[in-house]
C-alpha positions in Angstrom: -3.1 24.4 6.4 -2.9 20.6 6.1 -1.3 18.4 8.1 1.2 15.2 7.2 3.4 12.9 8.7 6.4 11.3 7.3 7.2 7.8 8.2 10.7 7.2 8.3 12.1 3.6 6.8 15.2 2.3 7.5 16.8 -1.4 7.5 18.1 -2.7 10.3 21.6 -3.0 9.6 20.8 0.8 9.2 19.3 0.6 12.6 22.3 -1.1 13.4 25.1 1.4 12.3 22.9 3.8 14.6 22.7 1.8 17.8 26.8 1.0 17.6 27.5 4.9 17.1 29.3 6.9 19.7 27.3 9.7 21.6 29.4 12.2 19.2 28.5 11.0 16.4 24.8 10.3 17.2 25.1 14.0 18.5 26.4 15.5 15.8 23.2 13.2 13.2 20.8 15.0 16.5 21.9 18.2 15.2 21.6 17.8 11.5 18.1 16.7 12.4 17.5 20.0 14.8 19.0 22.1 11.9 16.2 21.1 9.4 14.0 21.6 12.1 14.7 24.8 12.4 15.0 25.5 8.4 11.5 24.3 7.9 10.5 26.6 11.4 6.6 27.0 11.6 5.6 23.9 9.1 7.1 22.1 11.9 4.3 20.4 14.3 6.0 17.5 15.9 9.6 16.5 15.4 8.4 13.5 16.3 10.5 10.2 17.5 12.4 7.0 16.8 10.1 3.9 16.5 11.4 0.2 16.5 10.0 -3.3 17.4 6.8 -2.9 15.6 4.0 -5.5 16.0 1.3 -6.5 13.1 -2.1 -7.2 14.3 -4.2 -8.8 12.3 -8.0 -8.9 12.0 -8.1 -12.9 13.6 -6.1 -11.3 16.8 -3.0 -12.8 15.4 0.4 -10.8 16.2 3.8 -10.6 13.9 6.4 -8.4 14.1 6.3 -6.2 11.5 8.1 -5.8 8.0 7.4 -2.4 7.2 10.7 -1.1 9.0 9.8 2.1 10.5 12.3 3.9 12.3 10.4 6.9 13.2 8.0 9.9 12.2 8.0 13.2 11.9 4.3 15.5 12.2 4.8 19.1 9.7 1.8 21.1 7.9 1.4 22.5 4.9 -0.5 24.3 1.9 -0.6 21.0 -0.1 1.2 17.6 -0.9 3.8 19.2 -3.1 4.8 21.6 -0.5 5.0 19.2 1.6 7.5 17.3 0.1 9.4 20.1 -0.7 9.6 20.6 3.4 12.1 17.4 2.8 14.4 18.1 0.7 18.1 17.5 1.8 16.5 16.0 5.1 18.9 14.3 6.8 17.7 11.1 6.9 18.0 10.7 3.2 21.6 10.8 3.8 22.6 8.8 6.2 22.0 5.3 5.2 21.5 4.4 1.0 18.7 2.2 2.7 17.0 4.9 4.3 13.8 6.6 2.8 10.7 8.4 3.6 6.5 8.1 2.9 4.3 11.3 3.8 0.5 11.0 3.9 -1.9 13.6 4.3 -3.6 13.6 7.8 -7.2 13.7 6.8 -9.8 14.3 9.6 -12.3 11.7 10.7 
């Protein structure tokens, strides 16, 4: 089995819209989240977590905050890349914010 993660990109204004919701609503987007948890069951390694206030580093030592907008990441195996992505679709995250998206790479060990 191979292992990915999915990086989770949303703008901040999507951010935003989160950070302003009530604890119903952000419990009822929680549970969306826990149902494809459970739909996906074993492929699932690490739910994972939200991310914010990134920092670039730069080879000079420089810092910056970072652009890429990463919101959070998600840790699930599978058989291959294609299966893999099909572990994703109707995930939540796709639909709650047209700004939202989300990369997988393959883990590949060192």
């Amino acid at each position: 089995m191979k292992k990915f993660i999915a990086i989770y990109h949303s703008a901040p204004e999507a951010m935003a819209q989160m950070a302003d919701a009530t604890p119903e609503q952000k419990a009822e987007g929680m549970q969306h989240w826990l149902d494809w948890k459970d739909r996906i069951g074993s492929a699932m390694i690490d739910l994972g977590a939200a991310v914010m206030g990134g920092v670039a580093i730069s080879p000079n030592g420089a810092k910056t905050n970072s652009t890429k907008q990463v919101s959070g990441y998600s840790l699930v195996q599978a058989e291959s890349m294609e299966a893999a992505h099909k572990l994703f679709d109707g995930h939540p995250h796709l639909h709650w914010h047209p700004t939202a998206s989300i990369e997988i790479h393959e883990c590949i060990a060192m």
